[in-house]
C-alpha positions, 0 to 999 in steps of 0.5 A: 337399131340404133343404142338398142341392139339385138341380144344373143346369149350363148351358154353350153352345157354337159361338158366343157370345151365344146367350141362356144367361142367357135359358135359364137364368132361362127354366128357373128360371121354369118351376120356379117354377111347378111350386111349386120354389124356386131360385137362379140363379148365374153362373159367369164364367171372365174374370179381371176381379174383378167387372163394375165396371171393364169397358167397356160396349162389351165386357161390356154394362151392370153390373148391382148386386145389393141387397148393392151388388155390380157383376156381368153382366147375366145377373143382371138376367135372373134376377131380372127372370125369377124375381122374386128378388134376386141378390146378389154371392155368385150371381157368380163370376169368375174374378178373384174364385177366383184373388184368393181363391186367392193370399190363401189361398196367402200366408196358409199355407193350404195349408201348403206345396203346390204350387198347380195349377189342379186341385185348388186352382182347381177345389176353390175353384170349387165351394166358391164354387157351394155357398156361401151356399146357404139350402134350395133345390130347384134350383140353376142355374149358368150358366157364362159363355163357351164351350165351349173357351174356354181361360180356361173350363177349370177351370170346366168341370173342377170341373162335371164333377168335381161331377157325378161326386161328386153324384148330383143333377146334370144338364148342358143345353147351348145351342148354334146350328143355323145356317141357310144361305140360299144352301143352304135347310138348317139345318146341325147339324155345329156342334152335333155339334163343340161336344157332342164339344168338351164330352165330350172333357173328361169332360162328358156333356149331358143336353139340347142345347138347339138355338137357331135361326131357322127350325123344325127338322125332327124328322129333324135333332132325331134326328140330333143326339140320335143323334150327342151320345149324346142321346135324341132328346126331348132334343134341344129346339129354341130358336127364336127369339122375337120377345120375351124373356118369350115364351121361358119359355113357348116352353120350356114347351110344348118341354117342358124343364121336364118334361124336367129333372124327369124326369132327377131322377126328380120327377113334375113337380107341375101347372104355373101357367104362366098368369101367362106366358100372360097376359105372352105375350098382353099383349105381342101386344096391345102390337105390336097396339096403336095407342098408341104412344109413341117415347122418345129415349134419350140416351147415349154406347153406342149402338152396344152396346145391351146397355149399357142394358138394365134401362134397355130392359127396364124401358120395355119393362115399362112398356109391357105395364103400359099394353098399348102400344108403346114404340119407342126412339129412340136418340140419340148424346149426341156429335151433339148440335147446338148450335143450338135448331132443329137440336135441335128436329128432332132430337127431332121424332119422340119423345114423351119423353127418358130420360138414362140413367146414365154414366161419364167427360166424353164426350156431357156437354154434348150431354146438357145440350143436350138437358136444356135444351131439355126444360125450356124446351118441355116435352118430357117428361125422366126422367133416371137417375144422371147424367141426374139430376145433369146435369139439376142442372147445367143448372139451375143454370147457366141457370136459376140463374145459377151461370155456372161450376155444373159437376161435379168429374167433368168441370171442375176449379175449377168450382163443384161443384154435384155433387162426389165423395161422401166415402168411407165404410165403407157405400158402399165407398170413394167408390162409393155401390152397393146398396140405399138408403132414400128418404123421398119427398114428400108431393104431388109426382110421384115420391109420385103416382108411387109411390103412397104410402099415409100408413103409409109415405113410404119408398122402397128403390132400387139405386144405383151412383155416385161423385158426388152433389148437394152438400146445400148447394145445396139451399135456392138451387134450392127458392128457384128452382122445383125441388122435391127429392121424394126425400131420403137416409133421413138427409138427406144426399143428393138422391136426386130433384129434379122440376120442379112446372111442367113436364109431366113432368121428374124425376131420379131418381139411384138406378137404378129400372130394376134393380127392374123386372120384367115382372108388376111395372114399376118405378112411375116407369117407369110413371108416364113412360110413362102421363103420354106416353100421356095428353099424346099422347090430349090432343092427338088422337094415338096417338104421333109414330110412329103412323100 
């Protein structure tokens, strides 16, 4: 189907959060393994630009593309569902059509029209859902928000007005069957609002996809269908799973897939949908299992979980590579207790510490607490971005003995032994985002880690910071113990430190958890994982939560 793919748009309705991204990369999954190729993008109404500047707290973690860009978190779902890289040009914001539209409009191009939301907004649109599109079979955009959001609007418009100009569009809409308890009843008024909220703007669903807690009876399956003008096999029902890689699989045997092509009029091509059986059964293996490994993970969004999620899911995948559990343990970096033996009871339960990424100065000296008390009783540490740099700062303070070692992020006139990476046309201002080379070393954790073959010593990781280790600094910290395994293609920049002695202590200031993916975990995900596994069979137990 060469330049004229198949269009499925995924909208969702009563309530936010319903798991449209997990759907969405959930149906590009089964796609795939009916031999089809696709490409995923996300339609975001809100007028920020990007991700980049938005608190975690409102939007979740930001997650970078290869090509550096700051997008949602639904891109990582994608990516980690269908094992192809998004890039900047699968996001859309509304920030993104209106900056376009004013350049447009102040360069003369429309030669003096009166700019209106249709068809100037809505035209813009769906030339950013054709864009940058190689031969695909299917192209799934899943617009972000829900149904009658205002802000939503000229996206559902410009869907609709692709709809009636193309002929090879289908619209799949996710809503939620609520159960009251107080009543013992599933109630589908809510999905008959939202169908009728959609086809009071011209939109028509092909599918409702009903998300609930409990099995629908088939009678309430027929009567959303009869209500939402939709044939009743078409009515799925979206339970929910106790794991997210259980749902393309749970689509699968719901039928969806089947459904979708049938709509093209495609005899669906027999489908290799073993490799999620196999992930569905790992995982159960993994909830069985009596290896168990609880990390603690040190950050300031605790409350937000989605804040971290590559970070989660890349444990997680860690965990179905070594068919255990991994339990986490999350620890506000703003509690951290001064004293050594408050610390020490702080982390009695947890196998291993993991500091992920961050921005601004709150929990920095919790974090560096907890660095300290790593390395100086051999708790196995892995941190990420900011972990790694504090991690830097640490040593050289108490290790080194560079009594004013800070970075310039947090402490003005400190000795910046991480400071502000010089701008440049390649990093986008001084922001450092995309993907980078790494020359790793021969015979430390992170080339064991990697398993390096002598053909090649070079690794490509995602990154996203503003400061970095000065490269200055690196003799003194050799001279003191601290390995750098990890070196910029150039030279220029740390991109791994390790400690030779410690049972496990490394930093890594790429993010490894974007490339994660559950038929294929990150290595230093891995390799953490394992070497707590093996330190817990050392010492005669299955986990510090292990009964």
């Amino acid at each position: 189907m060469p330049n004229k793919p198949n269009l499925i748009f995924i909208t969702g309705g009563v309530v936010s959060s319903l798991g449209k991204g997990i759907a969405t990369a959930s149906l590009a999954a089964l796609l795939q393994t009916r031999g089809y190729t696709v490409r995923i993008r996300k339609l975001d109404p809100y007028l920020n630009v990007d991700s980049g500047t938005m608190s975690p707290y409102q939007h979740g973690e930001v997650f970078v593309t290869e090509d550096g860009a700051e997008t949602d978190l639904d891109l990582g779902h994608y990516e980690r569902f269908t094992n192809i890289n998004t890039c900047g040009s699968d996001s859309i914001t509304g920030g993104k059509i209106y900056t376009e539209l004013l350049k447009r409009e102040r360069r003369g191009d429309y030669l003096g029209a009166t700019i209106q939301v249709i068809p100037h907004i809505t035209n813009l649109i769906a030339e950013f859902i054709f864009a940058d599109l190689n031969d695909v079979d299917f192209l799934l955009c899943e617009i972000g928000g829900t149904i009658g959001d205002i802000e939503g609007l000229p996206y559902f418009e410009a869907i609709r007005q692709i709809g009636y100009k193309h002929n090879n569009a289908i619209y799949i809409h996710l809503t939620l069957v609520p159960y009251l308890n107080t009543t013992k009843e599933l109630k589908t008024k809510p999905t008959q609002h939202s169908v009728r909220e959609l086809r009071s703007i011209g939109i028509q669903p092909h599918i409702i996809l009903c998300r609930s807690e409990i099995k629908i009876p088939e009678l309430d399956l027929a009567k959303i269908g009869l209500f939402c003008s939709v044939p009743a096999e078409s009515v799925i029902e979206a339970l929910d799973t106790t794991n997210i890689y259980k749902a393309p699989l749970q689509y699968y045997e719901a039928g969806l897939d089947t459904a979708v092509l049938e709509h093209f009029g495609i005899n669906p091509a027999p489908s290799s949908i073993q490799m999620w059986k196999d992930i569905a059964e790992r995982i159960d293996q993994c909830q069985n299992s009596t290896q168990i490994v609880t990390i603690g993970i040190v950050g300031k969004y605790n409350s937000l979980q989605d804040a971290y999620k590559s970070i989660t899911e890349a444990l997680i995948h860690a965990g179905i590579y070594h068919i255990c559990q991994v339990n986490i343990r999350w620890v506000n970096a703003e509690d951290i207790p001064k004293e050594r033996d408050s610390i020490a009871q702080l982390l009695k339960d947890v196998d291993g510490i993991l500091i992920p990424g961050g921005f601004g100065e709150r929990g920095v000296q919790g974090k560096m607490a907890i660095i300290q008390f790593c390395r100086e009783n051999g708790l196995p540490f892995f941190g990420v971005c900011l972990g790694m740099q504090l991690a830097a700062v640490e040593y050289a303070k108490n290790v080194i003995g560079i009594e004013d070692a800070h970075s310039s992020e947090f402490l003005e006139g400190c000795t910046p032994i991480i400071d502000l990476i010089e701008e440049s046309e390649n990093y986008g201002g001084t922001m450092k985002r995309g993907k980078f080379d790494c020359l790793i070393k021969d015979h430390s954790l992170a080339h064991r880690a990697y398993g390096m073959s002598k053909k090649t010593n070079f690794v490509s990781e995602r990154h996203r910071h503003r400061y970095e280790f000065r490269i200055e600094y690196k003799e003194i910290f050799e001279k003191h113990g601290i390995c750098f395994s990890g070196i910029s293609k150039d030279q220029s920049s740390v991109e791994i430190l390790e400690l030779p002695e410690h049972p496990y202590f490394i930093g890594v200031q790429f993010h490894p958890e974007l490339q994660s993916r559950p038929f294929a975990p990150h290595p230093l995900f891995v390799s953490f994982i394992g070497t707590l596994l093996a330190i817990n069979h050392n010492n005669g137990r299955g986990g510090k939560n292990s009964s």
